[in-house]
C-alpha positions in Angstrom: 115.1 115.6 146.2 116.7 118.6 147.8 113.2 119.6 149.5 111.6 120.2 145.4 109.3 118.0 143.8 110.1 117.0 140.3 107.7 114.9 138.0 107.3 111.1 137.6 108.1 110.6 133.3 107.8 107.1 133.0 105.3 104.4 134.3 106.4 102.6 137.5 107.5 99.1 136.8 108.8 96.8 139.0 111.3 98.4 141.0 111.9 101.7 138.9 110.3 105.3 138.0 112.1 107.6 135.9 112.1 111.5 137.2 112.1 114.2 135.0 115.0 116.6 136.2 115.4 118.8 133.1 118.5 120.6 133.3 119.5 119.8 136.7 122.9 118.8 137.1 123.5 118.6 141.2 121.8 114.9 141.2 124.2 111.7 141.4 123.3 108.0 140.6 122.6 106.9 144.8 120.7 110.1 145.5 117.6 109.6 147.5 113.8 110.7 146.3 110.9 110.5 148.2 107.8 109.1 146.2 105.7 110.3 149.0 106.5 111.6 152.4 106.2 114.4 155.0 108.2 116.5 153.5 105.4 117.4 150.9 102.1 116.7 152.7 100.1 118.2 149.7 100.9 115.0 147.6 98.5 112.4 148.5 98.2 109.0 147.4 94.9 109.6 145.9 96.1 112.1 143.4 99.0 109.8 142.8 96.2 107.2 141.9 94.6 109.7 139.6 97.1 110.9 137.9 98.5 107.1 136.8 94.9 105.7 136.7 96.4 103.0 139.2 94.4 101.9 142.3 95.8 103.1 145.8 95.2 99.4 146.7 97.6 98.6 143.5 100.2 101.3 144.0 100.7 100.4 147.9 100.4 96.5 147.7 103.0 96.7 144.5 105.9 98.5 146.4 109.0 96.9 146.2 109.8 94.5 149.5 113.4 96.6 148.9 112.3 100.0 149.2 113.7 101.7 153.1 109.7 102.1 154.6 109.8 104.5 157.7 106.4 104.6 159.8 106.3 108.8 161.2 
C-alpha cells in the first residue's frame, strides 16, 4: 500500500488478512494491498510459506476465486 510493506497480524482465513498499520491514518476501507507482486520482488512465496508454516501448494490453491489475479 502506497509502495511500503506493512505486516500480515492475523492468520489468513477465508477471504481476509488483517494488516498491521500502526499509526497510519492515510488508509481508507476499499484501499488496495498487494499480498505479493512486483512491486516488492524480495517477498517470495516461499518466505511467505515459512513465516505462516503454510505450504506454497496451500497458500496458492486457497486464494480466493474473488481476488483481481493479473499474470505480468
Amino acid at each position: 500500500m502506497n509502495g511500503k510493506v506493512y505486516l500480515v497480524i492475523g492468520a489468513v482465513s477465508a477471504s481476509h488478512t488483517i494488516i498491521g498499520l500502526g499509526t497510519n491514518k492515510e488508509f481508507e476501507v476499499g484501499d488496495v494491498s498487494i499480498l505479493k507482486g512486483p512491486d516488492h520482488t524480495e517477498i517470495h512465496i516461499n518466505q511467505i510459506s515459512d513465516v505462516t508454516s503454510t505450504s506454497v501448494y496451500d497458500i496458492l490453491m486457497h486464494l480466493s476465486s474473488r481476488l483481481p489475479k493479473n499474470i505480468v
